[in-house]
PDB file as gemmi writes it, atoms N, CA and C in Angstrom:
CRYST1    1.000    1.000    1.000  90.00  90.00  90.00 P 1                      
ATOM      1  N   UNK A   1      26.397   2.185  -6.454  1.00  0.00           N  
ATOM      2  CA  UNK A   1      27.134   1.655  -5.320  1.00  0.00           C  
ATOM      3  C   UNK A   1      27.161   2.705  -4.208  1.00  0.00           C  
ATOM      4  N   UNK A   2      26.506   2.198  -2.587  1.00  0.00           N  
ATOM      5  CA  UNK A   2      26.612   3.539  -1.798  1.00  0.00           C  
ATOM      6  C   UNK A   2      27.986   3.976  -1.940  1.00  0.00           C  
ATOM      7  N   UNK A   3      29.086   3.084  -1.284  1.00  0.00           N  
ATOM      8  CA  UNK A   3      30.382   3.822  -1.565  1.00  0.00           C  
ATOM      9  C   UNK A   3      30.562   4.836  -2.241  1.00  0.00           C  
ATOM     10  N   UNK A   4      30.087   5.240  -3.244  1.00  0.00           N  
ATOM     11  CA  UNK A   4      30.564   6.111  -4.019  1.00  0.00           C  
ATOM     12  C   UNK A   4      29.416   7.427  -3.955  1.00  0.00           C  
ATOM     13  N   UNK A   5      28.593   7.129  -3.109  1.00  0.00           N  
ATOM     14  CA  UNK A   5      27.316   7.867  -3.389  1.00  0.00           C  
ATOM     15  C   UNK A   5      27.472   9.044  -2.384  1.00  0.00           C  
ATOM     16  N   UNK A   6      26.808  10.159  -2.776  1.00  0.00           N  
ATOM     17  CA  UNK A   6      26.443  11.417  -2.188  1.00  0.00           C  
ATOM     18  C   UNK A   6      25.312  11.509  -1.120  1.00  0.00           C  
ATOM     19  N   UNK A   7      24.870  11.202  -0.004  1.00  0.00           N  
ATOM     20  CA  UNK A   7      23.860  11.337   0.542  1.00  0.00           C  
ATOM     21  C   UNK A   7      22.976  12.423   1.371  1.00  0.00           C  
ATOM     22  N   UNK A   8      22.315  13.026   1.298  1.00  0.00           N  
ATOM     23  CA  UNK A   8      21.907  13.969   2.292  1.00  0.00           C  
ATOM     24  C   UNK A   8      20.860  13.227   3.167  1.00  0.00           C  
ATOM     25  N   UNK A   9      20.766  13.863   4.246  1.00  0.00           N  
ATOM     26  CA  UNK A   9      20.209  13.653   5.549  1.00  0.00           C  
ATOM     27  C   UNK A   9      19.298  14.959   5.818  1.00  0.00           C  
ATOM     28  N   UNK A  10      18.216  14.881   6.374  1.00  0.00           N  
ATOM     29  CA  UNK A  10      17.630  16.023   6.933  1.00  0.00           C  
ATOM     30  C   UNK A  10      18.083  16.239   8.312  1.00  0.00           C  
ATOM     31  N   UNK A  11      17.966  17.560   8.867  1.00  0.00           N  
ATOM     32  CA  UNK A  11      18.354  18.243   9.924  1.00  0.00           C  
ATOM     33  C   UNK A  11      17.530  17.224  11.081  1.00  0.00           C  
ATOM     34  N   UNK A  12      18.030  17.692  12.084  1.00  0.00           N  
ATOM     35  CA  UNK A  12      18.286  17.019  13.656  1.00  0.00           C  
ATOM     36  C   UNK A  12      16.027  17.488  13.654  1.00  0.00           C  
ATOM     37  N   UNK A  13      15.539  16.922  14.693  1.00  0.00           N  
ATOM     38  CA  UNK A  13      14.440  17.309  14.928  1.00  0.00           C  
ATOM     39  C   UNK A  13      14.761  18.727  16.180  1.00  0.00           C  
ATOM     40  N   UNK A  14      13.697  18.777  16.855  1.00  0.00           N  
ATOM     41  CA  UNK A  14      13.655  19.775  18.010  1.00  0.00           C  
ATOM     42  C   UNK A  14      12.025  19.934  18.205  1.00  0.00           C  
ATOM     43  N   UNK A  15      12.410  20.540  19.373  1.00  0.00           N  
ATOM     44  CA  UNK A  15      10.596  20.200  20.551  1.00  0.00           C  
ATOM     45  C   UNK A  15      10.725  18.951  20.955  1.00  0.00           C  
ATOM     46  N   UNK A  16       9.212  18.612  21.576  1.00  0.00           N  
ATOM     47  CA  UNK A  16       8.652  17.354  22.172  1.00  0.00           C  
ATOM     48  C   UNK A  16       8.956  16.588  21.773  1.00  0.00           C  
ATOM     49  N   UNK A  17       9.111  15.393  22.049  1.00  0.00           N  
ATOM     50  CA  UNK A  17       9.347  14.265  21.939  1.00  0.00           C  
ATOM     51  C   UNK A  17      10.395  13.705  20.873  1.00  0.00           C  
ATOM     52  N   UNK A  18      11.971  14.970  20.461  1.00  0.00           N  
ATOM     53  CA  UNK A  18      12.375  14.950  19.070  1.00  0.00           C  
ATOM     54  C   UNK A  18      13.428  13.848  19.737  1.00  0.00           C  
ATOM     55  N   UNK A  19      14.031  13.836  21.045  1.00  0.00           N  
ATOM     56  CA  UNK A  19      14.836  12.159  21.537  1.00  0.00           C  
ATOM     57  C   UNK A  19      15.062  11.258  20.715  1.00  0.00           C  
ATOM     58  N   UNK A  20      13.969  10.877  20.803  1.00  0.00           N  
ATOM     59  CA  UNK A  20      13.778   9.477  19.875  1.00  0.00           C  
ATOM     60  C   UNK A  20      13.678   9.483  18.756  1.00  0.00           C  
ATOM     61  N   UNK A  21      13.492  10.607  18.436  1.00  0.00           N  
ATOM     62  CA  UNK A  21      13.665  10.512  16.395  1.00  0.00           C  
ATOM     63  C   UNK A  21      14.983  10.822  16.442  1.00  0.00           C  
ATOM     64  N   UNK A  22      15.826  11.922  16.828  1.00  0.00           N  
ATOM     65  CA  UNK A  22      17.458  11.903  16.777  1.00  0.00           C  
ATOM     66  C   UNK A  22      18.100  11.116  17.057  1.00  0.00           C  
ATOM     67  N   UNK A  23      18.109   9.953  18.127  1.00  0.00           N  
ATOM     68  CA  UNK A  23      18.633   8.913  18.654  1.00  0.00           C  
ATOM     69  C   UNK A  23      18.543   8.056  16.586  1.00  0.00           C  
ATOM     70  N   UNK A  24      17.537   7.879  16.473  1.00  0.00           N  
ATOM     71  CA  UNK A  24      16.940   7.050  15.276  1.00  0.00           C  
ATOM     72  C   UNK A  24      18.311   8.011  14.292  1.00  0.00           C  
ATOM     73  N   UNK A  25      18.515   9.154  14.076  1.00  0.00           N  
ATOM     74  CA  UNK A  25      18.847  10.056  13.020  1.00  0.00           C  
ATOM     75  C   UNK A  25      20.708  10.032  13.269  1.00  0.00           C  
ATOM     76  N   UNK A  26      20.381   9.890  14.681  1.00  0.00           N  
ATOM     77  CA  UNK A  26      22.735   9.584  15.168  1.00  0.00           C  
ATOM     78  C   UNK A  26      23.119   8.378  14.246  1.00  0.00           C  
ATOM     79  N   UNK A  27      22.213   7.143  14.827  1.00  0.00           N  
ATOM     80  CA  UNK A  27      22.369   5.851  14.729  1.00  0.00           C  
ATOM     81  C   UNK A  27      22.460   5.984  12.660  1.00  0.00           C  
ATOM     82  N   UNK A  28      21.451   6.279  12.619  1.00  0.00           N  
ATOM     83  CA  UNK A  28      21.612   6.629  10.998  1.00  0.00           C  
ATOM     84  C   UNK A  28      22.782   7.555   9.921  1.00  0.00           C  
ATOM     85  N   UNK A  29      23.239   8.375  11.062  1.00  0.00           N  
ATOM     86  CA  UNK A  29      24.177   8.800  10.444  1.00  0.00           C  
ATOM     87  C   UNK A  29      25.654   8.485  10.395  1.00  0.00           C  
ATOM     88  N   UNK A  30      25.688   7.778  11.637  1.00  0.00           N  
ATOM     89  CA  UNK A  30      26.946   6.717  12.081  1.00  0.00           C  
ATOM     90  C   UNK A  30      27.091   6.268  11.148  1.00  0.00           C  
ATOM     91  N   UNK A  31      26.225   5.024  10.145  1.00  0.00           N  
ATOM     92  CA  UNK A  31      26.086   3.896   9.568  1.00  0.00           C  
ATOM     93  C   UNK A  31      26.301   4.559   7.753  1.00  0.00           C  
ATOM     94  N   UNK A  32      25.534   5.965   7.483  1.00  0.00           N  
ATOM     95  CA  UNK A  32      26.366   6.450   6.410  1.00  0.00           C  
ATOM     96  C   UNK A  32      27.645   6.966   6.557  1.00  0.00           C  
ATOM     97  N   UNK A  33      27.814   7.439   7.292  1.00  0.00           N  
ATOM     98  CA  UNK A  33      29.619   7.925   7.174  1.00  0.00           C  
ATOM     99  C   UNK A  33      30.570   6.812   7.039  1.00  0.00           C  
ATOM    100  N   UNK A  34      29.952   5.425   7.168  1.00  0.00           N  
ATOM    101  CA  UNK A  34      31.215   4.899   7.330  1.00  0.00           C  
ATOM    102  C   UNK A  34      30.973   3.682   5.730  1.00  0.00           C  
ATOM    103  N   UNK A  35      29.397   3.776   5.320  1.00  0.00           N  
ATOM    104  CA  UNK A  35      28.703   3.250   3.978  1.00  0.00           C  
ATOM    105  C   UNK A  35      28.845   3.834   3.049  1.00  0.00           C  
ATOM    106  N   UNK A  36      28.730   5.328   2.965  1.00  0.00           N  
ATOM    107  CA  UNK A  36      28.589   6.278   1.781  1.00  0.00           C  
ATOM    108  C   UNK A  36      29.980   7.021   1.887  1.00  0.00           C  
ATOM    109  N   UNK A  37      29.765   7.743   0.343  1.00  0.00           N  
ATOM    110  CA  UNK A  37      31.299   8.546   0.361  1.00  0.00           C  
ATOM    111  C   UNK A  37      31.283   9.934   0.936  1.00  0.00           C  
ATOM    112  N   UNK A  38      29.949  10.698   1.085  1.00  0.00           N  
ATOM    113  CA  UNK A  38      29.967  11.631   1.915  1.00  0.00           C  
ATOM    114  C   UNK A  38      28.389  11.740   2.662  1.00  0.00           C  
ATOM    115  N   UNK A  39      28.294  12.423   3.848  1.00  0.00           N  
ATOM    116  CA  UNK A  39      26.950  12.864   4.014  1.00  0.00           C  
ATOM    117  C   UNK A  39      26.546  14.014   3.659  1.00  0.00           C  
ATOM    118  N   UNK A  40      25.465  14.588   3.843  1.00  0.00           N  
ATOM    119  CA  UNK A  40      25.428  16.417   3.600  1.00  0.00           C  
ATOM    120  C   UNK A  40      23.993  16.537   4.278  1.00  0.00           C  
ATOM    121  N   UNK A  41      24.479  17.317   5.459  1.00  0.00           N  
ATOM    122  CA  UNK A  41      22.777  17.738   6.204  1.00  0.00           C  
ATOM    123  C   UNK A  41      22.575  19.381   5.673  1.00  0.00           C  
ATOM    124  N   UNK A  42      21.736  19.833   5.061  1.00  0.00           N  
ATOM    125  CA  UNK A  42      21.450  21.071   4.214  1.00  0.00           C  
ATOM    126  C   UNK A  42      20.408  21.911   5.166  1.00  0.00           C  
ATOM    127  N   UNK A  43      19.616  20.996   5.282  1.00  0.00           N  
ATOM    128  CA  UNK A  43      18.329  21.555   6.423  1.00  0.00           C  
ATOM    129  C   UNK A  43      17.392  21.827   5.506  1.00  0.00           C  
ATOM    130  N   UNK A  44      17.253  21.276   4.229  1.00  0.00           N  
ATOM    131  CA  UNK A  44      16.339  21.759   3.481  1.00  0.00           C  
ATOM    132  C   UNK A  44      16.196  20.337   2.740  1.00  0.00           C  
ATOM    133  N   UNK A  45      14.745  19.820   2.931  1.00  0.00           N  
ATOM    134  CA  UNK A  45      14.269  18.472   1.876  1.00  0.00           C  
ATOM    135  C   UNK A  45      13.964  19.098   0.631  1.00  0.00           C  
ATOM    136  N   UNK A  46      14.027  20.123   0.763  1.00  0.00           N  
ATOM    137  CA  UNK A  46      13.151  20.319  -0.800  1.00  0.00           C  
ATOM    138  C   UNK A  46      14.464  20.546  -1.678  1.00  0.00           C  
ATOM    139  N   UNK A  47      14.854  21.447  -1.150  1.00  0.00           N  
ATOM    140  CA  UNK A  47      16.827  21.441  -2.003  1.00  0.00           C  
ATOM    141  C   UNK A  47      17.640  20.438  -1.841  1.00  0.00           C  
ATOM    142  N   UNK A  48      17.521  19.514  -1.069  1.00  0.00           N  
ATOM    143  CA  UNK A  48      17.998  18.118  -1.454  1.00  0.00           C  
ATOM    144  C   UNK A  48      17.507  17.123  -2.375  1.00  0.00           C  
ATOM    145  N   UNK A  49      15.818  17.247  -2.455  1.00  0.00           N  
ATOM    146  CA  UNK A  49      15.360  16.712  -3.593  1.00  0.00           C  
ATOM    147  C   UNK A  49      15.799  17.398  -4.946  1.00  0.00           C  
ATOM    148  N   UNK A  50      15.624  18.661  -5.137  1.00  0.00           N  
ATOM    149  CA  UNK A  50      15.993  19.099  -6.226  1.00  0.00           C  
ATOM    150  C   UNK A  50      17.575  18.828  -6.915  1.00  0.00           C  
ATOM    151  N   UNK A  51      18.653  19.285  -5.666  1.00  0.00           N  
ATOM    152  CA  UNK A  51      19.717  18.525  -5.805  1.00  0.00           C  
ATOM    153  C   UNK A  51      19.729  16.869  -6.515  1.00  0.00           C  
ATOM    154  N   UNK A  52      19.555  16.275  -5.515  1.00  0.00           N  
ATOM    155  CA  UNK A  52      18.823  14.957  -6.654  1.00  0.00           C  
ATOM    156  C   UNK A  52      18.553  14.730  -7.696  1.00  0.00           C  
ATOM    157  N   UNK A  53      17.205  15.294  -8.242  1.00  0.00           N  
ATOM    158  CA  UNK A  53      16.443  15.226  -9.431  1.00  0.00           C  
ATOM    159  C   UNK A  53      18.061  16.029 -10.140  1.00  0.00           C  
ATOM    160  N   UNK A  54      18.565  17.046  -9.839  1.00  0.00           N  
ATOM    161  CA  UNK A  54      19.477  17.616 -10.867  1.00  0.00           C  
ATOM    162  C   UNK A  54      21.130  16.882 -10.743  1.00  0.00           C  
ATOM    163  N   UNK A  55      21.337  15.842 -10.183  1.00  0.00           N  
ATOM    164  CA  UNK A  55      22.687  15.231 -10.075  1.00  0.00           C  
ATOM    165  C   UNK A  55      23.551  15.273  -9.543  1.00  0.00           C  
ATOM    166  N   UNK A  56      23.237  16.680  -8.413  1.00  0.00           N  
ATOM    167  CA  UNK A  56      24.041  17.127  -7.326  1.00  0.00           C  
ATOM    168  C   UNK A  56      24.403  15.867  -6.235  1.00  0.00           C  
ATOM    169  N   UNK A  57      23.245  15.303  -6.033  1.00  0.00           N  
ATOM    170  CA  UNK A  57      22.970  13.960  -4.701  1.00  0.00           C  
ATOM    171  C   UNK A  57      22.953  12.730  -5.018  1.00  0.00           C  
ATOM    172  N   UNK A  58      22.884  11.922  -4.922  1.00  0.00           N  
ATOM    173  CA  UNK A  58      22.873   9.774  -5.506  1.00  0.00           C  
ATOM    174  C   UNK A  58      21.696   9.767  -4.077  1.00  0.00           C  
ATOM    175  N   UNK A  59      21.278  10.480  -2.951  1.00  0.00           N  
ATOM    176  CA  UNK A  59      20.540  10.161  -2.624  1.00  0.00           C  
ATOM    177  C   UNK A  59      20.028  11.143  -1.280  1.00  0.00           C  
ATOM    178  N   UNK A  60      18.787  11.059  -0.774  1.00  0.00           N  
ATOM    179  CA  UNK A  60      17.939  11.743  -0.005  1.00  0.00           C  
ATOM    180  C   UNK A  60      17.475  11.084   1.111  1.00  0.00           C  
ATOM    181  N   UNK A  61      17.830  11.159   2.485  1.00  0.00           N  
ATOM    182  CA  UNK A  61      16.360  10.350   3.733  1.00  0.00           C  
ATOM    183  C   UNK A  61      16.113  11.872   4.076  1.00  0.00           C  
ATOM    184  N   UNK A  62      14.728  11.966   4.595  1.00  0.00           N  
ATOM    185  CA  UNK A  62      13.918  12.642   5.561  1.00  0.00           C  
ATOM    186  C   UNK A  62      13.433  11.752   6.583  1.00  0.00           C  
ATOM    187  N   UNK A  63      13.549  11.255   7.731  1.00  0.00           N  
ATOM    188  CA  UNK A  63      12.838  10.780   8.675  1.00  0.00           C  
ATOM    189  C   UNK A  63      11.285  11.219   9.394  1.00  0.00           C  
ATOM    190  N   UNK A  64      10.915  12.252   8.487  1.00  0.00           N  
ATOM    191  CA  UNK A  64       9.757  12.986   8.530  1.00  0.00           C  
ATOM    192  C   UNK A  64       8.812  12.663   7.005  1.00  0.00           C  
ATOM    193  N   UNK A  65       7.878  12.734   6.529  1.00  0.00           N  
ATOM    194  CA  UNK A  65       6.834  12.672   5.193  1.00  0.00           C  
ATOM    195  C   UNK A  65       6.440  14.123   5.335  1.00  0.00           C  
ATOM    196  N   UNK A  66       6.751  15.383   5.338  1.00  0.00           N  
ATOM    197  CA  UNK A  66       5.610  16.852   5.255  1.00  0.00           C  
ATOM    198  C   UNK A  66       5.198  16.808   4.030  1.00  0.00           C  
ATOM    199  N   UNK A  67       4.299  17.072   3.598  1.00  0.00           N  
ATOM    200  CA  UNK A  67       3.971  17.412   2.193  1.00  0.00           C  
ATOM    201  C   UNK A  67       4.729  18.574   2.028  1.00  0.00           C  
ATOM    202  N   UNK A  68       4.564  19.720   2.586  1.00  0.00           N  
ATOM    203  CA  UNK A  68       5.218  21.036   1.853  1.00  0.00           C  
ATOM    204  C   UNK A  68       6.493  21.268   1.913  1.00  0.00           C  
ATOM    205  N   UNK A  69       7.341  20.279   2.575  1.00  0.00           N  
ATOM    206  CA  UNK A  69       8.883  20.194   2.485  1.00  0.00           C  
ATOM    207  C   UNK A  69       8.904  19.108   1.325  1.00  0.00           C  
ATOM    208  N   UNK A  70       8.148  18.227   0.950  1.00  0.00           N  
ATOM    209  CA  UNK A  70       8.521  17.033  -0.330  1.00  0.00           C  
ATOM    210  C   UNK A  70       7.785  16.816  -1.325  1.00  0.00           C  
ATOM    211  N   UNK A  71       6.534  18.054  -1.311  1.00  0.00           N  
ATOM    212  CA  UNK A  71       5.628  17.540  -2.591  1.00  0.00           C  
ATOM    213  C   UNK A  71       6.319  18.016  -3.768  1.00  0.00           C  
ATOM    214  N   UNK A  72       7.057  19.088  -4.221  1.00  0.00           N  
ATOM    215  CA  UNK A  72       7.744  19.572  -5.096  1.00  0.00           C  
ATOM    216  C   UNK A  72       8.732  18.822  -5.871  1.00  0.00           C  
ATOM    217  N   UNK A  73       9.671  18.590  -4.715  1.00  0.00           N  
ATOM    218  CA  UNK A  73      10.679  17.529  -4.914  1.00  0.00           C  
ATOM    219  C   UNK A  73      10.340  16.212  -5.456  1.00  0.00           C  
ATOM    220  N   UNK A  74       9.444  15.415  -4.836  1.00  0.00           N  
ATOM    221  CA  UNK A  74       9.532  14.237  -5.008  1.00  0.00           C  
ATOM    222  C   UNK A  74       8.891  14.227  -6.441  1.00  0.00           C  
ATOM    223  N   UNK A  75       8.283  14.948  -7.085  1.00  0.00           N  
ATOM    224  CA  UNK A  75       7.730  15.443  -8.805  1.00  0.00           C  
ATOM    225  C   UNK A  75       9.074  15.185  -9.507  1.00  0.00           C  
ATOM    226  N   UNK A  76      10.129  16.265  -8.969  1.00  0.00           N  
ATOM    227  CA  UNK A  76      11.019  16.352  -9.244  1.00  0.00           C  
ATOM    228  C   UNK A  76      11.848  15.554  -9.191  1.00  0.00           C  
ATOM    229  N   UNK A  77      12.210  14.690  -8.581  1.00  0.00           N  
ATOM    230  CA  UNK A  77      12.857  13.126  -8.665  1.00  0.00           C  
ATOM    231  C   UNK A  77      12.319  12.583  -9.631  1.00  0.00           C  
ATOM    232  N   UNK A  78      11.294  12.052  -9.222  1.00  0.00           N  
ATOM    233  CA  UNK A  78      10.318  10.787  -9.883  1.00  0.00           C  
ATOM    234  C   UNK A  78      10.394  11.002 -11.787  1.00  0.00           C  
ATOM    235  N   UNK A  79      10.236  12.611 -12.051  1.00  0.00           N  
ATOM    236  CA  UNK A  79      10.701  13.018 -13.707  1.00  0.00           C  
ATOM    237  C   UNK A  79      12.436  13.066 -13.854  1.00  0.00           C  
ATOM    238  N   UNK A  80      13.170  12.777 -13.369  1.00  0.00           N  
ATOM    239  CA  UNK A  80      14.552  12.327 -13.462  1.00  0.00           C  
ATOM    240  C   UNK A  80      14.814  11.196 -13.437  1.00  0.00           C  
ATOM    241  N   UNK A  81      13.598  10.394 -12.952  1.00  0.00           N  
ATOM    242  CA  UNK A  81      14.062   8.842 -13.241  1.00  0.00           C  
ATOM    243  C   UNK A  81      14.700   8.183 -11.486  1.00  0.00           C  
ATOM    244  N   UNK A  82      14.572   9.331 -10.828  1.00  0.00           N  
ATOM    245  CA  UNK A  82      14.941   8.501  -9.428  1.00  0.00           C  
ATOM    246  C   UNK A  82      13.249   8.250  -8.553  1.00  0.00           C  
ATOM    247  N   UNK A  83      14.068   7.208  -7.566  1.00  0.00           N  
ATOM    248  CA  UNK A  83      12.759   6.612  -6.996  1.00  0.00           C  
ATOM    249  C   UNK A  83      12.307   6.977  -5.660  1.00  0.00           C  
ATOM    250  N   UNK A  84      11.145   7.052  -5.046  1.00  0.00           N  
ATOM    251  CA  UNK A  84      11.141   7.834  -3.790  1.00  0.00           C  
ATOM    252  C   UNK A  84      10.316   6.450  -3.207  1.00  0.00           C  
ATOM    253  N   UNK A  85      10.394   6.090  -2.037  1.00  0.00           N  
ATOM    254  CA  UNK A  85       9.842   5.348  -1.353  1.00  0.00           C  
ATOM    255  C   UNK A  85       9.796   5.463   0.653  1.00  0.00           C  
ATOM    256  N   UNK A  86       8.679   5.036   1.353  1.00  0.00           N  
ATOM    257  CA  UNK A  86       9.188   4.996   2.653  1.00  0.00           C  
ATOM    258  C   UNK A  86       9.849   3.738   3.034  1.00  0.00           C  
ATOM    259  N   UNK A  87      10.476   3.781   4.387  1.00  0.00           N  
ATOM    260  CA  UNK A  87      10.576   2.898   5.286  1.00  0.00           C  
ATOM    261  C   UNK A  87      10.392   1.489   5.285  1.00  0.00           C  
ATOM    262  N   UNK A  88       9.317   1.145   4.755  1.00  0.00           N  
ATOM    263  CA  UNK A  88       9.121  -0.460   4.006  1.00  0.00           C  
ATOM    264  C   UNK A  88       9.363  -0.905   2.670  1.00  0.00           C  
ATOM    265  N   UNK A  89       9.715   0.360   1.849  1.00  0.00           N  
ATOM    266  CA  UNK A  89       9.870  -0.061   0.664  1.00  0.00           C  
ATOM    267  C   UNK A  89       8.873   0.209  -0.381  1.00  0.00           C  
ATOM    268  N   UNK A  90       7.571   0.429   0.249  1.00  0.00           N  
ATOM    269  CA  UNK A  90       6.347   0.857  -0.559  1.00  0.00           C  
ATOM    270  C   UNK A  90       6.656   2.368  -1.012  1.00  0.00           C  
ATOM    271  N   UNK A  91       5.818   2.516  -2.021  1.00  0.00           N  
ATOM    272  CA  UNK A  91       5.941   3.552  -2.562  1.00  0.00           C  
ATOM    273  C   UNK A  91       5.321   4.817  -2.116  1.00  0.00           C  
ATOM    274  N   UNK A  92       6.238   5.843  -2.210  1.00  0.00           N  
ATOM    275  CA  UNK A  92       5.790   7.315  -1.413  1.00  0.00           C  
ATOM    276  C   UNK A  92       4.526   7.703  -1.653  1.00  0.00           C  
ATOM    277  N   UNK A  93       3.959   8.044  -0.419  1.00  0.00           N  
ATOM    278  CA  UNK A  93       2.317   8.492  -1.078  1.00  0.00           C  
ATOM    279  C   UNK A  93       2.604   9.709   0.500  1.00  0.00           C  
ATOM    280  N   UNK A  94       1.683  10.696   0.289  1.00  0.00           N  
ATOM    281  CA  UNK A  94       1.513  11.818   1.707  1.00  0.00           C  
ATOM    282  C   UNK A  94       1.135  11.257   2.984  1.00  0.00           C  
ATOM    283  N   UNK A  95       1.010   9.472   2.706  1.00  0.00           N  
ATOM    284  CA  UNK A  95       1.047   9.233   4.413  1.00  0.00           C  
ATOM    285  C   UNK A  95       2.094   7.805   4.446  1.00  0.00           C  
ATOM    286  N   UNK A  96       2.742   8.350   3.840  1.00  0.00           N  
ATOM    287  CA  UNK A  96       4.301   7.402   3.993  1.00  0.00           C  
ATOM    288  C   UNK A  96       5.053   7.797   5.233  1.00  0.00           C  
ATOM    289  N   UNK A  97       5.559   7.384   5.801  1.00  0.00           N  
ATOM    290  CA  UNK A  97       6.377   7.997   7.400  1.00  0.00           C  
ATOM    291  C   UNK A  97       7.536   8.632   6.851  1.00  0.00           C  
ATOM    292  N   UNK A  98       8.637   7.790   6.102  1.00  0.00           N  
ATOM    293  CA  UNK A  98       9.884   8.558   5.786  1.00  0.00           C  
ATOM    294  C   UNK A  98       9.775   8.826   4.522  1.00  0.00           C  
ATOM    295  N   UNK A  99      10.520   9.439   3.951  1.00  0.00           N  
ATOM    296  CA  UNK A  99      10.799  10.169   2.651  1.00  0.00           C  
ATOM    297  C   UNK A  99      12.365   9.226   2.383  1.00  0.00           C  
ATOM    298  N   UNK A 100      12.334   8.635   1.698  1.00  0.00           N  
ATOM    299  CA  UNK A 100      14.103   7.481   0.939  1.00  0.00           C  
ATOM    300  C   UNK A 100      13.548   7.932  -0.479  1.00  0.00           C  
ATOM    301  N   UNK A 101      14.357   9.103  -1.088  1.00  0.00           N  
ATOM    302  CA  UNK A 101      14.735   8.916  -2.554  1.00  0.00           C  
ATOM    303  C   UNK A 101      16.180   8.775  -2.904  1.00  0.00           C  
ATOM    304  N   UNK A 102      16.591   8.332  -4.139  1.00  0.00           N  
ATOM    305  CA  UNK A 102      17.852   7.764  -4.191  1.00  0.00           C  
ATOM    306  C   UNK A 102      17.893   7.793  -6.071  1.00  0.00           C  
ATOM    307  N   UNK A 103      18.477   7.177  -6.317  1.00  0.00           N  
ATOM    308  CA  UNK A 103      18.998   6.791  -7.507  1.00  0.00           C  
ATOM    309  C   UNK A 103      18.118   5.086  -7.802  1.00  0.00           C  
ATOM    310  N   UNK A 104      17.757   4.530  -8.595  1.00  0.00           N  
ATOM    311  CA  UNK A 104      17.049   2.905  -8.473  1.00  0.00           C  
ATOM    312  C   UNK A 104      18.071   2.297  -7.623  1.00  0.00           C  
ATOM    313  N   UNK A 105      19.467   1.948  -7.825  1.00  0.00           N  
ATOM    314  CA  UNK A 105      20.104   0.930  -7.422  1.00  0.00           C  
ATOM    315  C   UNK A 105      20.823   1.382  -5.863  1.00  0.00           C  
ATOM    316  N   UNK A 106      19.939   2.527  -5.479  1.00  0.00           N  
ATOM    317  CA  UNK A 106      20.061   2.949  -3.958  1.00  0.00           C  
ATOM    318  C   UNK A 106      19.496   2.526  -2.922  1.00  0.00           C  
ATOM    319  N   UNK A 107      18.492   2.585  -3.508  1.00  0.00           N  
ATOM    320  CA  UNK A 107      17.157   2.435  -2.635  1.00  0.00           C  
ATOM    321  C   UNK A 107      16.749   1.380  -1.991  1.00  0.00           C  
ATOM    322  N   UNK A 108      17.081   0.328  -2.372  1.00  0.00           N  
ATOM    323  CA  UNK A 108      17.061  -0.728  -0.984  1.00  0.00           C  
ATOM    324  C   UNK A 108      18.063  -0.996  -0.579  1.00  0.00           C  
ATOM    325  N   UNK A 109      19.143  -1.082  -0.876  1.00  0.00           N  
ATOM    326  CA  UNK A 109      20.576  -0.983   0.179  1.00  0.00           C  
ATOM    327  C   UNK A 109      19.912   0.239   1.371  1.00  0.00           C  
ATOM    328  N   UNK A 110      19.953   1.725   1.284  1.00  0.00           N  
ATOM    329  CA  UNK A 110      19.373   2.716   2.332  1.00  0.00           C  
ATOM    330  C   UNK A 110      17.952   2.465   2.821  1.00  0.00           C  
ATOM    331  N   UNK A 111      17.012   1.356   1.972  1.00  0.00           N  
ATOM    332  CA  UNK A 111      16.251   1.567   2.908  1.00  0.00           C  
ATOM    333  C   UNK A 111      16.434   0.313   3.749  1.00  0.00           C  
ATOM    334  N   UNK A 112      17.379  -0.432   3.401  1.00  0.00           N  
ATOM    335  CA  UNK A 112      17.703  -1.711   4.585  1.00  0.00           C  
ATOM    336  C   UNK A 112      18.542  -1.082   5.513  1.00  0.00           C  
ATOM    337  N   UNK A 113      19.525   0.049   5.600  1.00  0.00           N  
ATOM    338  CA  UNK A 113      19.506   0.726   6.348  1.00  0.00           C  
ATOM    339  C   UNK A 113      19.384   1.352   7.339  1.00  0.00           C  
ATOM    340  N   UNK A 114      17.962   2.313   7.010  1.00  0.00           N  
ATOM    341  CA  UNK A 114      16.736   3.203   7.360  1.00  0.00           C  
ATOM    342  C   UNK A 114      16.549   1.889   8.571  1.00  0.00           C  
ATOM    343  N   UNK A 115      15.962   0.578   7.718  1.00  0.00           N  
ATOM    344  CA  UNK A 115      15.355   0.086   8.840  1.00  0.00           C  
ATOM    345  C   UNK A 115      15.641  -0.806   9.897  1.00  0.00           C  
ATOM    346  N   UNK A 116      17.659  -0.904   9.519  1.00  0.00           N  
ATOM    347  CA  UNK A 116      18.070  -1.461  10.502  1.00  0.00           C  
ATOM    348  C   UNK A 116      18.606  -0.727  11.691  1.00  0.00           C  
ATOM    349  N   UNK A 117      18.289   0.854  11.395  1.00  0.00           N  
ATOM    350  CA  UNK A 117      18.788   1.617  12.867  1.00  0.00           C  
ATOM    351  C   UNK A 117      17.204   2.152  13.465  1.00  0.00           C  
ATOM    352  N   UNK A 118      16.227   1.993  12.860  1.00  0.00           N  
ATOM    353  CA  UNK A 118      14.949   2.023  13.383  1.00  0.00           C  
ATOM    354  C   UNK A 118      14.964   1.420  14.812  1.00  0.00           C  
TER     355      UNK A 118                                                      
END                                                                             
């Protein structure tokens, strides 16, 4: 149940053209604070995944896919039994746009979410 869930968020963008992905990342964070029981921006995907995979989190967005901020992690989920997916719901691959891992019964509540502040 989000209510009860832990969520982290990745950090704000910065440079060119980061507007419009933060605008995307406010709107998104509005909508957990008032859905989930807490947020937590760390600034780190890879220690939020791990958090995750270890029970610290109920769930993870990155609004970014890097491989070297999520290839570790998302190993690390996926062998804990949580699920990583982008933006549509398909399953994470290195040219997925967002990074949504969660807990199973997270993951499409946040990614309906994800894609209603898109």
């Amino acid at each position: 149940m989000l209510t009860e869930a832990m969520v982290a968020l990745t950090d704000f963008a910065v440079g060119e053209k980061s507007e419009a992905q933060n605008e995307i990342h406010l709107r998104l964070l509005a909508r957990l604070q008032r859905e989930s029981l807490r947020v937590r921006v760390h600034g780190s995907e890879a220690l939020d995944l791990a958090w995750l995979a270890a029970g610290r989190l109920n769930a993870s967005i990155m609004l970014s896919n890097l491989a070297w901020d999520v290839s570790a992690g998302v190993l690390l989920v996926r062998e804990a039994g949580g699920v990583i997916v982008d933006h549509d719901g398909s399953a994470h691959t290195l040219r997925s746009r967002f990074t949504i891992a969660a807990a199973p019964s997270l993951v499409e509540p946040l990614r309906q979410i994800v894609s209603e502040v898109m």
